[in-house]
C-alpha positions as CSV (number, residue, x, y, z in Angstrom):
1,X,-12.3,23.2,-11.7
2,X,-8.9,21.8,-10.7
3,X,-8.0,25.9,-9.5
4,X,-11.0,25.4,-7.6
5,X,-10.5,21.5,-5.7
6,X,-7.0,23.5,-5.0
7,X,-8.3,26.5,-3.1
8,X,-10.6,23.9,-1.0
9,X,-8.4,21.4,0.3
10,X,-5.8,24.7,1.0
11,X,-8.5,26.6,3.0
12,X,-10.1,22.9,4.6
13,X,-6.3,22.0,5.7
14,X,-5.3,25.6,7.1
15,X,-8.2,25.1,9.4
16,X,-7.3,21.9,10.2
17,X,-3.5,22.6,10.7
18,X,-4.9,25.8,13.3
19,X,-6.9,23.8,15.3
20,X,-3.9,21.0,15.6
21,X,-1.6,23.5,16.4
22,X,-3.6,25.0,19.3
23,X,-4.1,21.2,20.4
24,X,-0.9,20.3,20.0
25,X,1.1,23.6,20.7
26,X,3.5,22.5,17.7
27,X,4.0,25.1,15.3
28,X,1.8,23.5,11.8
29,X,0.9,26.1,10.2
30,X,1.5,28.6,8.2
31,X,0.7,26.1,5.1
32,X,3.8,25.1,3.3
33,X,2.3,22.3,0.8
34,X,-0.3,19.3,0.4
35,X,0.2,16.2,-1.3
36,X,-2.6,13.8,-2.3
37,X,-2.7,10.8,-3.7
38,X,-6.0,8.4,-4.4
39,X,-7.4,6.4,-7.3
40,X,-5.0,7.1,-10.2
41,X,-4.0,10.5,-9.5
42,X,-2.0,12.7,-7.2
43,X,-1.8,16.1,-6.5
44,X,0.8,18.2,-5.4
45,X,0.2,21.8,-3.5
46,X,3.2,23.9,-2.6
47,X,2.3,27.5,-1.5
48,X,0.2,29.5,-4.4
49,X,1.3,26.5,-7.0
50,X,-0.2,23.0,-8.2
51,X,0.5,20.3,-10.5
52,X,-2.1,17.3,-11.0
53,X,-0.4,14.0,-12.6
54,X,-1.7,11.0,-13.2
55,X,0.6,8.4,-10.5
56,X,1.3,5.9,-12.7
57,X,3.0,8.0,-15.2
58,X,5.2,10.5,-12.1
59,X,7.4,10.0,-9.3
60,X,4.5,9.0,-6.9
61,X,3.9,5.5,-8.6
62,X,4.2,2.9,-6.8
63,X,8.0,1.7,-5.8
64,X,7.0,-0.5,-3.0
65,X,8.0,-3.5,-1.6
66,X,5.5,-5.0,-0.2
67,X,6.4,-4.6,3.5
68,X,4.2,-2.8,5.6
69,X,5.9,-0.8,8.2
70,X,5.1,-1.3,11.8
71,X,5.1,1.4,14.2
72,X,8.9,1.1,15.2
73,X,9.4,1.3,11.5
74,X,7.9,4.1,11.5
75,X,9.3,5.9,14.2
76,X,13.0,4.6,13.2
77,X,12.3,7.3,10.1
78,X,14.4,10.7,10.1
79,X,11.7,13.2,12.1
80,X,9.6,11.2,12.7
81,X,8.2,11.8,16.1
82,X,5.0,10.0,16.3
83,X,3.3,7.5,14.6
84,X,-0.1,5.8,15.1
85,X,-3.0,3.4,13.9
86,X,-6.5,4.7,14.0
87,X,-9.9,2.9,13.4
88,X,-12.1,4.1,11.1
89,X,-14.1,6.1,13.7
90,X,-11.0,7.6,14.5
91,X,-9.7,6.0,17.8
92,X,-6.4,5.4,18.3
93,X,-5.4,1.6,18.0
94,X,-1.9,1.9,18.9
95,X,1.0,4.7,18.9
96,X,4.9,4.7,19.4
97,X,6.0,8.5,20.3
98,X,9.9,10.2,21.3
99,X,7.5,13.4,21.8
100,X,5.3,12.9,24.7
101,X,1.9,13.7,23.9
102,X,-0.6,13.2,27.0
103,X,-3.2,10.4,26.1
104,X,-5.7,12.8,25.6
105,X,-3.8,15.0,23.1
106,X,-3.3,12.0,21.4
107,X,-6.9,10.5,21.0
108,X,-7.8,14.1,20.1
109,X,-5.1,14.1,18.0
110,X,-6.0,11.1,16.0
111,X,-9.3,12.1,15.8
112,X,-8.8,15.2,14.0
113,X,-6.6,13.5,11.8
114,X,-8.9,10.7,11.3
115,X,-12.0,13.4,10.6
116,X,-9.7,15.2,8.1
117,X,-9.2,11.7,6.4
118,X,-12.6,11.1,6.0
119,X,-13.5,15.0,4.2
120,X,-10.4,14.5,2.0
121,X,-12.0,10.9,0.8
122,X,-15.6,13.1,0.5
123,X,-13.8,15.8,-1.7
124,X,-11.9,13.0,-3.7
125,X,-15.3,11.3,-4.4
126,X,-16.7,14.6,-5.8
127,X,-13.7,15.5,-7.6
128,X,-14.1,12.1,-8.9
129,X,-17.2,13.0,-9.9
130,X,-16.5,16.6,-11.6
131,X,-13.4,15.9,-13.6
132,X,-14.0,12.5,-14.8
133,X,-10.8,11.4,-13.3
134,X,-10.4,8.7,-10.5
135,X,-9.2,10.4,-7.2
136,X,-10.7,7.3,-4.7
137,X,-9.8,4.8,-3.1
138,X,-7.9,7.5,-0.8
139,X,-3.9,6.2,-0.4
140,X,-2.4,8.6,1.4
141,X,-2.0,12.6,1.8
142,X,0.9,14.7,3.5
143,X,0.3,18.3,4.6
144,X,3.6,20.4,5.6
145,X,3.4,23.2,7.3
146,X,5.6,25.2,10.3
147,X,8.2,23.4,11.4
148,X,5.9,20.1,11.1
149,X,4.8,17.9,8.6
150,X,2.4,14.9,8.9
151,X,1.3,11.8,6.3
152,X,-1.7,9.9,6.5
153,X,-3.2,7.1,5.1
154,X,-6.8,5.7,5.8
155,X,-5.6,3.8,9.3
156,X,-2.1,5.2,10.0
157,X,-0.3,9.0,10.3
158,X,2.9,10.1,11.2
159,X,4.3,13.0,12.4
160,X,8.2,14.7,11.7
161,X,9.7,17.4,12.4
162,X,10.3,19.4,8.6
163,X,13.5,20.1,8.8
164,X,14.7,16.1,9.2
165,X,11.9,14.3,7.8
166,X,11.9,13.9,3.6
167,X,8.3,14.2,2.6
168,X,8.5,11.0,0.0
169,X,9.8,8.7,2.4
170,X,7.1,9.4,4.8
171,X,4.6,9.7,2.6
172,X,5.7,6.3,1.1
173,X,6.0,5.0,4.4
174,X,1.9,5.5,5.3
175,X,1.4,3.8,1.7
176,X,0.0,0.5,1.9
């Protein structure tokens, strides 16, 4: 079943990740790895492999302190490039940027993002469902892929260039 929730979220974010790219015309894809993190567990994707631990008990638990980074903070991170809030019908709230996206790239942007927040929360819930685990409330999720990788919570993504940006920190960062 795990296998299975694996192969899903690998073949729903490739698609996403294409359709991005084309948008964006940043290289995302091909697919390097996923990480997901909701309810008490995370899961980690990287190429053919995956791991499921429980967050408490791995790396991913909770470290915080209690600050929640504004957008400067954000954009202050190694790679990052551009960093936004979004509502939960996926417009864009506010946004800091060093890479000059056109206002419409970016509301389409943050919509797709925003879409792809919502499914993920929809296959948590029914992963929820079929392993008896707790995969919701959605935290946070990072997909890597090309020279790109972006984290996401439910109101706030980032996006860094793979070669400078260390997923953890901005995964962490998105946390809240």
């Amino acid at each position: 079943m795990a296998c299975q929730f694996a192969a899903t979220v690998r073949m729903f974010l490739g698609t996403m990740a294409a359709s991005f790219s084309h948008l964006t015309e940043l290289p995302v894809v091909p697919y390097q790895g996923f990480i997901f993190s909701g309810g008490e567990m995370t899961s980690v994707i990287r190429q053919e492999s995956w791991a499921i631990v429980e967050t408490d008990a791995s790396e991913f638990a909770a470290v915080g302190d209690g600050v929640e980074r504004g957008l400067e903070d954000l954009l202050r991170l190694s790679g990052v490039r551009f960093a936004a809030y979004y509502a939960p019908d996926g417009s864009e709230i506010a946004c800091k940027q060093t890479i000059g996206f056109a206002r419409d790239v970016r509301a389409t942007a943050t919509q797709l993002v925003a879409s792809t927040a919502t499914a993920m929360h929809g296959l948590a819930t029914a992963f929820s469902h079929l392993s008896q685990a707790r995969w919701t409330p959605v935290h946070a999720w990072l997909y890597a892929g090309g020279d790109w990788m972006m984290a996401v919570s439910p109101c706030c993504w980032v996006l860094a260039e793979a070669g400078e940006a260390e997923p953890d920190e901005i995964l962490r960062a998105v946390l809240r």
